[in-house]
C-alpha angles and dihedrals in degrees: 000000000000105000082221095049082051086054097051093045090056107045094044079059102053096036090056092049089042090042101042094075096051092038083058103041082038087063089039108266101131141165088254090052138261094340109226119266094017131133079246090063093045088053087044091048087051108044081049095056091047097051090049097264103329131084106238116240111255093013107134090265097053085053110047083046090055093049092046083055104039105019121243120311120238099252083050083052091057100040091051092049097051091054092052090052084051096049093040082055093052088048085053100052087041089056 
């Protein structure tokens, strides 16, 4: 394998896994809860609304929230890391 497409495997890995926690507490999941005035809270408003006043467990909401508070699991980490390999390949074959 191309020493450059490794690279970009890699880093496209390890950027996702570094980047995943500040993207959610960016967007207001964080470890304190769904911070006030957020694009969380307005997720949160709408799948409420949706589910007749309650945020559905596992709903996308419920676990993003989950991940903001906790961090990400190790089977997320791996999911997430696999998705940024993908995407770093696909940088790769577009270079």
């Amino acid at each position: 394998m191309d020493p450059w497409t490794i690279a970009y495997v890699v880093g496209g890995a390890v950027g996702t896994v570094v980047a995943a926690p500040v993207v959610l507490g960016a967007v207001g999941f964080t470890s304190a809860g769904i911070a006030a005035g957020s694009y969380a809270a307005g997720m949160m408003s709408a799948a409420a609304v949706a589910n007749g006043g309650a945020v559905a467990a596992g709903s996308t909401v419920a676990v993003l929230q989950a991940a903001g508070a906790a961090g990400l699991s190790t089977a997320a980490t791996a999911a997430v890391a696999g998705v940024g390999a993908v995407v770093g390949a696909a940088v790769d074959a577009a270079t």
